[in-house]
C-alpha positions in Angstrom: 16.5 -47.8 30.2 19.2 -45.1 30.3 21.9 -46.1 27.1 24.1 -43.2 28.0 26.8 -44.6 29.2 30.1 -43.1 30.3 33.0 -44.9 29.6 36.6 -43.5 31.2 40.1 -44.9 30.0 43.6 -44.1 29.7 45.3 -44.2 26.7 49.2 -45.2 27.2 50.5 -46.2 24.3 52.9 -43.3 22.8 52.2 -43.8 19.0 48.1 -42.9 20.0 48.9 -40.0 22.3 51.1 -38.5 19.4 48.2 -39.4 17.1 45.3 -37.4 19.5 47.9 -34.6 20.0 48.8 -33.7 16.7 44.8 -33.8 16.0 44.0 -31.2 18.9 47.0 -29.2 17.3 45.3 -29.1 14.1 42.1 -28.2 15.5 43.7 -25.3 17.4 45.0 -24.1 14.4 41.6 -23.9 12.6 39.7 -22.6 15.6 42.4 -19.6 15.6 42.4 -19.3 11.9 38.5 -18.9 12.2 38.9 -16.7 15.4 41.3 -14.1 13.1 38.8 -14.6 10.0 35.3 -14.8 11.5 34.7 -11.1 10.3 35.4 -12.6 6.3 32.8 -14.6 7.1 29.9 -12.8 7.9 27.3 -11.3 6.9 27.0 -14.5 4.3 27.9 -16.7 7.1 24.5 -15.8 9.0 22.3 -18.5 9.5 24.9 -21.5 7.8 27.1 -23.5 8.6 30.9 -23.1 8.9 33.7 -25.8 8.4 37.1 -24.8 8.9 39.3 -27.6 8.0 43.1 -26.8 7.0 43.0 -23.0 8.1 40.2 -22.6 5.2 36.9 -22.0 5.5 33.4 -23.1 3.7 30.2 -21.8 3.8 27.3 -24.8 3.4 23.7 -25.2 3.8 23.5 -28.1 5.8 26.2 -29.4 8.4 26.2 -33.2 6.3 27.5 -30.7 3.2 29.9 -28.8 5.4 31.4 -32.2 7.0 31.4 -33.4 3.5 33.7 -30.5 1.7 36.1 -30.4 4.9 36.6 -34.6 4.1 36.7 -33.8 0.0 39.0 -30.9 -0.2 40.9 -31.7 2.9 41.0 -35.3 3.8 44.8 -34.8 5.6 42.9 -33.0 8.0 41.6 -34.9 11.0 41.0 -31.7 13.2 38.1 -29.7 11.0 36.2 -27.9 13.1 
């Protein structure tokens, strides 16, 4: 049985399209933060993984840590990347 299922809607009301906007924004600005500081990064970046959340990066072992510090340290910020 196939449980990947593909649901498509439209979202209408004004309040959660300013919501998902203002997210995306944020997430631009951290994947151009990361985009102008990936060089910072490496060589200790290499073989990690990378959170940007609030136009700052962290360096983690594992992906769960990396989610983990960008919801600790910055919580506001919805579009972490």
């Amino acid at each position: 049985m196939n449980d990947n299922n593909v649901v498509i809607g439209e979202i209408t009301d004004p309040a959660e399209c300013a919501r998902i906007h203002a997210r995306i924004k944020r997430a631009e600005r951290n994947l151009d933060w990361l985009s102008g500081h990936w060089s910072d990064l490496m060589p200790q970046a290499r073989g990690k993984f990378v959170v940007v959340a609030a136009q700052q990066a962290h360096i983690a072992e594992s992906s769960e840590e990396a989610w983990a510090w960008a919801k600790t340290v910055h919580p506001e910020d919805d579009g972490a990347i």
